[in-house]
FIMARVEX-266709 format. One record per atom (N, C-alpha, C): residue in one letter; chain; atom name; x, y, z. Coordinates in pm, whole numbers. Atoms other than C-alpha are relative to their C-alpha. Layout:
{aa A | ch A | at CA | xx X | yy Y | zz Z}
...
END
This chain:
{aa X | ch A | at N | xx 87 | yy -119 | zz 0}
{aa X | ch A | at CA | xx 0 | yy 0 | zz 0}
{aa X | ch A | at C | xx 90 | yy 124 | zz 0}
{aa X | ch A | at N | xx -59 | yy -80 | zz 39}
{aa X | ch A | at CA | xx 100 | yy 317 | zz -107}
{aa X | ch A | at C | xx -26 | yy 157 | zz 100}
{aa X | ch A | at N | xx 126 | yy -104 | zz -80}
{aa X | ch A | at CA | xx 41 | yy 649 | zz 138}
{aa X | ch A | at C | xx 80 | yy 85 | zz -91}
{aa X | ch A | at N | xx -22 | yy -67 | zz 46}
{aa X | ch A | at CA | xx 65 | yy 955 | zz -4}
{aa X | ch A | at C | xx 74 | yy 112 | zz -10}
{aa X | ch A | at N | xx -153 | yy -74 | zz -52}
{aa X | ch A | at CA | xx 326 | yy 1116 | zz 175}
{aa X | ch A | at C | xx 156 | yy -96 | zz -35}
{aa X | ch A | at N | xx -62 | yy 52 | zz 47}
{aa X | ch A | at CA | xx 527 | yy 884 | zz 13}
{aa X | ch A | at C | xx 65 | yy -21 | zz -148}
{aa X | ch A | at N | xx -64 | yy -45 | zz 177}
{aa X | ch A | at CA | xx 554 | yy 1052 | zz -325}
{aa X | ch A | at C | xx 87 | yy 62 | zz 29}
{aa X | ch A | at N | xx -130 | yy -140 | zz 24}
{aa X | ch A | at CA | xx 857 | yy 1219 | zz -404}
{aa X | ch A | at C | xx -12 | yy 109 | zz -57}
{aa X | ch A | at N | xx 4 | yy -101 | zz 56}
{aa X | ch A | at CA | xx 803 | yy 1533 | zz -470}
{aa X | ch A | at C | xx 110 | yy 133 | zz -52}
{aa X | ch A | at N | xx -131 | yy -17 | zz 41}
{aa X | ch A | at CA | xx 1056 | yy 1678 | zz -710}
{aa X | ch A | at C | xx -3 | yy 168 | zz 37}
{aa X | ch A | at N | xx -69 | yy -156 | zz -101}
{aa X | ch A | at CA | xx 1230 | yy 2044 | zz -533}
{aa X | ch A | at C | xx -3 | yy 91 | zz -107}
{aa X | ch A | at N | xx -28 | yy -128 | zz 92}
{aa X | ch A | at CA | xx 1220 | yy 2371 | zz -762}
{aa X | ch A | at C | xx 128 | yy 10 | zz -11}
{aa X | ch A | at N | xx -180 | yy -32 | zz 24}
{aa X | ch A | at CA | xx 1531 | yy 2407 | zz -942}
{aa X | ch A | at C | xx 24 | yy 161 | zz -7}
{aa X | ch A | at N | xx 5 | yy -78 | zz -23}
{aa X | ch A | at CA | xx 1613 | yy 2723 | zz -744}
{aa X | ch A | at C | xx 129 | yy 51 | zz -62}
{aa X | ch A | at N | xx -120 | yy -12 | zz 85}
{aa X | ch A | at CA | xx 1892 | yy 2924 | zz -974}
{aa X | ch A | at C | xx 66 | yy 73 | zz 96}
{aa X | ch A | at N | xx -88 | yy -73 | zz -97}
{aa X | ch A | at CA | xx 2203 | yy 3053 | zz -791}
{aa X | ch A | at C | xx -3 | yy 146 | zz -56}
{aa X | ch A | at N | xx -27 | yy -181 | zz 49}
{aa X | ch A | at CA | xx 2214 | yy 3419 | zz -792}
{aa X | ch A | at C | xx 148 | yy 9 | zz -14}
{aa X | ch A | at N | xx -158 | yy 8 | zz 7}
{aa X | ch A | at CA | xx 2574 | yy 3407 | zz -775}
{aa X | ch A | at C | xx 68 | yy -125 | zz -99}
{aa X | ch A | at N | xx -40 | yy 149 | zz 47}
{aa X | ch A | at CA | xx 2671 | yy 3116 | zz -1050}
{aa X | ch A | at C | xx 192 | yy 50 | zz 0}
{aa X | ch A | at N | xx -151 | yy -25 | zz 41}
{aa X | ch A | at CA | xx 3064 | yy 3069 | zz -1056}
{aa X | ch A | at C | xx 19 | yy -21 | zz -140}
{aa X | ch A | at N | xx 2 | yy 46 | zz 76}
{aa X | ch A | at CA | xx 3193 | yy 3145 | zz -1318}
{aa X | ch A | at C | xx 159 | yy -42 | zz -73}
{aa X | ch A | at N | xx -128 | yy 91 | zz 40}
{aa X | ch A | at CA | xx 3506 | yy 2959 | zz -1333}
{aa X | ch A | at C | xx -57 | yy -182 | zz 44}
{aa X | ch A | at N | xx 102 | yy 158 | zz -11}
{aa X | ch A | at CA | xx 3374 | yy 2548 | zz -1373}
{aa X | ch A | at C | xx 147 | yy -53 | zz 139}
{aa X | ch A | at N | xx -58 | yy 66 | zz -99}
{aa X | ch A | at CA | xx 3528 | yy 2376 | zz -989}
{aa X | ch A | at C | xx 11 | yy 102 | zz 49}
{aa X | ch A | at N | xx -9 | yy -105 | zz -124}
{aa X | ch A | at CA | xx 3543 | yy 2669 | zz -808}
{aa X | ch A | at C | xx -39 | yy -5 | zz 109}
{aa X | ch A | at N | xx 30 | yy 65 | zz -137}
{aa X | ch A | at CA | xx 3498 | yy 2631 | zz -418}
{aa X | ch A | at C | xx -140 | yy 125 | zz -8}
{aa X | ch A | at N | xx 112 | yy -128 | zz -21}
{aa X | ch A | at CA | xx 3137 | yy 2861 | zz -380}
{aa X | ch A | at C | xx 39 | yy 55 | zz 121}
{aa X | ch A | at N | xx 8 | yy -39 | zz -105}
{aa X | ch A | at CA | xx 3197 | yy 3120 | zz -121}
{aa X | ch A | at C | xx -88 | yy 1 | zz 85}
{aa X | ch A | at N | xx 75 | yy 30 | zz -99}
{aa X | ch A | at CA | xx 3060 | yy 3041 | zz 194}
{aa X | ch A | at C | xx -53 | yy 141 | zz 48}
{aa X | ch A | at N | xx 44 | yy -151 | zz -22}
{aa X | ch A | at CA | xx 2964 | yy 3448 | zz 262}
{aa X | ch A | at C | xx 101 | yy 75 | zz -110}
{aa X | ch A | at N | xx 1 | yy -79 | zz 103}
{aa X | ch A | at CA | xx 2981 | yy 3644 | zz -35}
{aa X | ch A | at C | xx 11 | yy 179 | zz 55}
{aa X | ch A | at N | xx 33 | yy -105 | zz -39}
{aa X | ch A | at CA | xx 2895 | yy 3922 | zz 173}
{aa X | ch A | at C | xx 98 | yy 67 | zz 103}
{aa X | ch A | at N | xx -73 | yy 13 | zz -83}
{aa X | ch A | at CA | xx 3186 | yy 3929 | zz 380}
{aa X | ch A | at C | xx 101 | yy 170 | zz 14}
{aa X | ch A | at N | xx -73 | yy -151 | zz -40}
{aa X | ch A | at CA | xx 3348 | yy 4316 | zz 516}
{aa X | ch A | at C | xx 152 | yy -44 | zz -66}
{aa X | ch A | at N | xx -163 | yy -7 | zz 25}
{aa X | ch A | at CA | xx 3706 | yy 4345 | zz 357}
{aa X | ch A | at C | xx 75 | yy 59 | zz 100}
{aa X | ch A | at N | xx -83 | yy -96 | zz -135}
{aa X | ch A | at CA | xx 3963 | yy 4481 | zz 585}
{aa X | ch A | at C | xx 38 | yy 130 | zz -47}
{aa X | ch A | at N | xx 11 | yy -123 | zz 92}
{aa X | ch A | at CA | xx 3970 | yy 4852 | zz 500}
{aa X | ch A | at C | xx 171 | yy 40 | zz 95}
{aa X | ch A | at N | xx -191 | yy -53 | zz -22}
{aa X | ch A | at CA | xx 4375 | yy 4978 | zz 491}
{aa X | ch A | at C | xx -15 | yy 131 | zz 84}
{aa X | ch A | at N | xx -47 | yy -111 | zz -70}
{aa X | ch A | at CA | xx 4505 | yy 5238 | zz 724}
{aa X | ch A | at C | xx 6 | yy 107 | zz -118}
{aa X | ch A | at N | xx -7 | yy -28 | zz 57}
{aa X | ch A | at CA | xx 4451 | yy 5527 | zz 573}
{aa X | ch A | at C | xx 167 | yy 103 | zz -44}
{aa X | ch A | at N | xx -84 | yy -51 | zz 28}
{aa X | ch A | at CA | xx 4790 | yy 5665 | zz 415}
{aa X | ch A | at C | xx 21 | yy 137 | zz -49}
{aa X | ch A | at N | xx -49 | yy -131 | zz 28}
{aa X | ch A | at CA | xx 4898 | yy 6015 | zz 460}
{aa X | ch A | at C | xx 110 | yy 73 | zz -93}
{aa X | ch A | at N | xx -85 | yy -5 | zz 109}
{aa X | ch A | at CA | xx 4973 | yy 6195 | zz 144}
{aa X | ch A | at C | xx 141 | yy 70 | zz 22}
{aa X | ch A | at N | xx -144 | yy -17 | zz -62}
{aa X | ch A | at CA | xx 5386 | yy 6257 | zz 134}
{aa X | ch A | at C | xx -10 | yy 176 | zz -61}
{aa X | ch A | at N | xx -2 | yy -180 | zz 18}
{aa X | ch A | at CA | xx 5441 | yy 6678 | zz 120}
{aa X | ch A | at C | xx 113 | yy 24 | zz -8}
{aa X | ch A | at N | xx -142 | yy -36 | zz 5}
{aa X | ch A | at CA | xx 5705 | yy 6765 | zz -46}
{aa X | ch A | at C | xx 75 | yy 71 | zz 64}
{aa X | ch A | at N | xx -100 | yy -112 | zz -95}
{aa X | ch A | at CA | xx 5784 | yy 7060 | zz 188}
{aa X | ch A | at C | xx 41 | yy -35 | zz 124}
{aa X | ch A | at N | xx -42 | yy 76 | zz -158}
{aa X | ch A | at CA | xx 5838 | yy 6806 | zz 482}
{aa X | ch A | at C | xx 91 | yy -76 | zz -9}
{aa X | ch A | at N | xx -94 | yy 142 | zz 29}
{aa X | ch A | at CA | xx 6112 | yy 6605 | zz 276}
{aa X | ch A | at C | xx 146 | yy 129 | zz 20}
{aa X | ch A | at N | xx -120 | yy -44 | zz -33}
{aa X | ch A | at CA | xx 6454 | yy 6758 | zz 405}
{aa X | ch A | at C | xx 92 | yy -25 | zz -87}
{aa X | ch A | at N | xx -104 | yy 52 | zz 38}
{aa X | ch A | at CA | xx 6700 | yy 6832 | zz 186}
{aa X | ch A | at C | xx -114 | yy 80 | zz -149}
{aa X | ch A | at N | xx 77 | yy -20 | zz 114}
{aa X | ch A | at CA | xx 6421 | yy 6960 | zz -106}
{aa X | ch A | at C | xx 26 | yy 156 | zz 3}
{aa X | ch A | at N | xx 58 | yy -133 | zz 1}
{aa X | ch A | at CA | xx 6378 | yy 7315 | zz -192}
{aa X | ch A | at C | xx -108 | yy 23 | zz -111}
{aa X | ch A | at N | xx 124 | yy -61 | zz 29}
{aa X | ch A | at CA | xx 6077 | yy 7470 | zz -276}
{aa X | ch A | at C | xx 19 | yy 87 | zz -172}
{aa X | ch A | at N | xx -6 | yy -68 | zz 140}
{aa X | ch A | at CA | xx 6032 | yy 7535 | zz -665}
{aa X | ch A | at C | xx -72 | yy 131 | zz 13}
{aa X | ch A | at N | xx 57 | yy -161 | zz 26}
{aa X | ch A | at CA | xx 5836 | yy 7874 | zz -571}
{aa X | ch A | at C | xx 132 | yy 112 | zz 46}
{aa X | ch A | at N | xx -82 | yy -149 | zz 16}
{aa X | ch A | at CA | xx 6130 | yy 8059 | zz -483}
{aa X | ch A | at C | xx 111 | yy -12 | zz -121}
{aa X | ch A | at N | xx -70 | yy -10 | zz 101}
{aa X | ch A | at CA | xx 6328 | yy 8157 | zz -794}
{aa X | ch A | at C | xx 175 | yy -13 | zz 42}
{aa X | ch A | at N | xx -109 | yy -10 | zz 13}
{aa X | ch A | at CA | xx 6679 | yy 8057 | zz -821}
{aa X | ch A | at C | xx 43 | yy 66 | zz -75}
{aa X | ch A | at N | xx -35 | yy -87 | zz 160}
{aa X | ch A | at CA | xx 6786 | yy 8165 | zz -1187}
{aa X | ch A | at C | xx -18 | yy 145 | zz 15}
{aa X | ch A | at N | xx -8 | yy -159 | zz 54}
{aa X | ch A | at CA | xx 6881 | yy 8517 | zz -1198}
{aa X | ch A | at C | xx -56 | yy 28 | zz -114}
{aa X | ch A | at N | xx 91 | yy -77 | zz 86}
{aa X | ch A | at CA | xx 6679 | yy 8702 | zz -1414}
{aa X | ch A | at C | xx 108 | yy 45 | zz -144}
{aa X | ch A | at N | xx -54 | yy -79 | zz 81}
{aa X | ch A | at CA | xx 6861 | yy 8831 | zz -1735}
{aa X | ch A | at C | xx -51 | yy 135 | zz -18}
{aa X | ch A | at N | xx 39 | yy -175 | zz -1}
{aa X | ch A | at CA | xx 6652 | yy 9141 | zz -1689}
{aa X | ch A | at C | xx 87 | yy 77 | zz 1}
{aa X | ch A | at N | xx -52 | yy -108 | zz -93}
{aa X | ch A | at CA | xx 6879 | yy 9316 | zz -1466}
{aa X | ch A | at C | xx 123 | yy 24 | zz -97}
{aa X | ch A | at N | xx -139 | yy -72 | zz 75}
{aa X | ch A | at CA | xx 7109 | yy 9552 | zz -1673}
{aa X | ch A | at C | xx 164 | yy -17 | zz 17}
{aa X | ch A | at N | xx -121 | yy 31 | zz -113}
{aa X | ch A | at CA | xx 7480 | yy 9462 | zz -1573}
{aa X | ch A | at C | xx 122 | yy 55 | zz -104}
{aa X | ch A | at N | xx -157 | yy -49 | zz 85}
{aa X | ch A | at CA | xx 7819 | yy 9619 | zz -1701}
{aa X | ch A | at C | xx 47 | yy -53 | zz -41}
{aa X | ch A | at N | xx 19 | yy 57 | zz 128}
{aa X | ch A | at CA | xx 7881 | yy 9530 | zz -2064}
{aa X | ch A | at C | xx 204 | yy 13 | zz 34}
END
């Protein structure tokens, strides 16, 4: 005798939202997972590097200036 909770009832072939798409790939177990966010790195200023000088003040003498020929 047969009861009727004894059919197999075949499962919805539910589609991955995420398919891999490399074929053997391990599926990530949390997809959703926080990255580790980097320290943030303070940009380098050139006017704090010793030993630099500052391209706003003019070296190069001017050829303006009139000088005894």
């Amino acid at each position: 005798m047969i009861y009727p909770t004894a059919i197999s009832i075949p499962e919805p072939q539910i589609p991955n939202p995420e398919p891999n798409p490399l074929p053997g790939s391990e599926p990530t177990p949390e997809p959703m997972t926080p990255q580790p966010i980097p320290e943030p790195v303070p940009a380098p200023i050139p006017q704090t590097v010793p030993g630099t000088i500052p391209q706003t003040v003019p070296e190069p003498i001017p050829q303006t200036i009139p000088g005894p020929v």
